[in-house]
C-alpha positions as a Markdown table, in Angstrom:
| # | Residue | x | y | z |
|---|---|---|---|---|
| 1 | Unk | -5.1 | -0.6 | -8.9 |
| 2 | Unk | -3.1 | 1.6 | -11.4 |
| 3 | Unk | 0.6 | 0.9 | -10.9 |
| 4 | Unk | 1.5 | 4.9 | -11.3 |
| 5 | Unk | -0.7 | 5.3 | -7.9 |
| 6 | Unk | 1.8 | 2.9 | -6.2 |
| 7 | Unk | 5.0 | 5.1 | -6.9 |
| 8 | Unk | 6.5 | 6.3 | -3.9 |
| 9 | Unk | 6.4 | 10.0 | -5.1 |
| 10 | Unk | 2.9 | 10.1 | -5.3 |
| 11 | Unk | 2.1 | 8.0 | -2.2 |
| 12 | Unk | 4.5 | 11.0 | 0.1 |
| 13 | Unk | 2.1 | 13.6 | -0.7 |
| 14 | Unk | -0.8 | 11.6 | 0.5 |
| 15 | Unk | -2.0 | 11.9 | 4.3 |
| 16 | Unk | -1.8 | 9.1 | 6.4 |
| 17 | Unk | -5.3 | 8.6 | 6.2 |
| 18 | Unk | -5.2 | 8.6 | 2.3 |
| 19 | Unk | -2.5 | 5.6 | 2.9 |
| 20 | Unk | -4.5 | 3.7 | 5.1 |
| 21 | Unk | -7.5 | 3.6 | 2.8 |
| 22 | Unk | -5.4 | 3.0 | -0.2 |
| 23 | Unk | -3.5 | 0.8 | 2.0 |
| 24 | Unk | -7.0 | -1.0 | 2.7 |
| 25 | Unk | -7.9 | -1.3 | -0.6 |
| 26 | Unk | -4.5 | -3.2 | -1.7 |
| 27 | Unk | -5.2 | -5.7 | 1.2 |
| 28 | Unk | -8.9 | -6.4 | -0.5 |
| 29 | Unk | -7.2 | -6.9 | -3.9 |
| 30 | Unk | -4.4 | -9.2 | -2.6 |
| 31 | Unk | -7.4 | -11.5 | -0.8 |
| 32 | Unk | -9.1 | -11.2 | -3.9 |
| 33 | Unk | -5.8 | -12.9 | -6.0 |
| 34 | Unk | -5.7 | -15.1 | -3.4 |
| 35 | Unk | -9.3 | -16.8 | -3.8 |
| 36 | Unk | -8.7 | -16.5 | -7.8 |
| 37 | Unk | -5.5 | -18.7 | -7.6 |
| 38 | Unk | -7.3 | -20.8 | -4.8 |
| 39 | Unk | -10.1 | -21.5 | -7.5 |
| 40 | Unk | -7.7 | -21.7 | -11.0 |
| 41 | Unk | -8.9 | -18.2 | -12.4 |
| 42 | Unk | -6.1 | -16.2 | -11.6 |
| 43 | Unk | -5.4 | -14.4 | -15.3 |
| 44 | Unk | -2.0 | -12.6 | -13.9 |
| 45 | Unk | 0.1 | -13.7 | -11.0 |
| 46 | Unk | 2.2 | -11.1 | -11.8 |
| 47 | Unk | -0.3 | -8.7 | -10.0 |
| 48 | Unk | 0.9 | -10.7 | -6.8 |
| 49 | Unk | 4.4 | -8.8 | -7.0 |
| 50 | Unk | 2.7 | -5.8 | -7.3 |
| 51 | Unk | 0.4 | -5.3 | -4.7 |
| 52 | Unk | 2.8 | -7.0 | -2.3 |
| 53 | Unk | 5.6 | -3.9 | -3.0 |
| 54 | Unk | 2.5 | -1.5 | -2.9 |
| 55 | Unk | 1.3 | -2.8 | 0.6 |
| 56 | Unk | 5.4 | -2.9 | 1.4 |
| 57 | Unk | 6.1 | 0.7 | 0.2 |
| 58 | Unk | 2.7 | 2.3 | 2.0 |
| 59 | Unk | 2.9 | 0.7 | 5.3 |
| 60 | Unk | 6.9 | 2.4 | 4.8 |
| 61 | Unk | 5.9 | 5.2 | 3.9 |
| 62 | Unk | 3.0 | 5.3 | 6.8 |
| 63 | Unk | 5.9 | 4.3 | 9.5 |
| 64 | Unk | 8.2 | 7.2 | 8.4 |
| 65 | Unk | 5.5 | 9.8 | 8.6 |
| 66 | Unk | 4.5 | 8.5 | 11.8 |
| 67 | Unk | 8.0 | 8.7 | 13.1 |
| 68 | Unk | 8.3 | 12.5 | 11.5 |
| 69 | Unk | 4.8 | 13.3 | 13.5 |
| 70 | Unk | 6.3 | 12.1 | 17.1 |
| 71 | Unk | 9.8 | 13.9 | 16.6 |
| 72 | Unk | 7.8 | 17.2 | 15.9 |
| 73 | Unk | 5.3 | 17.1 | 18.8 |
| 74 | Unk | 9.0 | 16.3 | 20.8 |
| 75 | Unk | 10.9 | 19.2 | 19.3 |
| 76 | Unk | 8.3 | 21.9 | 20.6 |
């Protein structure tokens, strides 16, 4: 996963289906870190940090355009 698809000004102008597939795809990635360090591969454990902010910052970001979704379907 390219770091410049994790910034938070590109992930706002995704839909939340977008999110939850890229979301879905940073869970695989994380597992897959997880087996590497479970088996002594693991090249970069700095990828950890990473992927844990990205799946922080999308789930945020899915949470806030969720809320904005309910208070316009209220607002009508």
């Amino acid at each position: 996963m390219n770091t410049g698809e994790l910034r938070a000004s590109a992930l706002r102008t995704k839909s939340i289906e977008d999110l939850e597939k890229q979301l879905l795809e940073l869970l695989k990635e994380q597992f897959a870190l997880r087996m590497q360090k479970g088996s002594g591969q693991l090249n970069a454990p700095s990828q950890f940090k990473v992927i844990r902010r990205g799946i922080a910052r999308i789930k945020t970001l899915i949470a806030q355009k969720q809320v904005n979704e309910r208070s316009e379907v209220t607002d009508k």
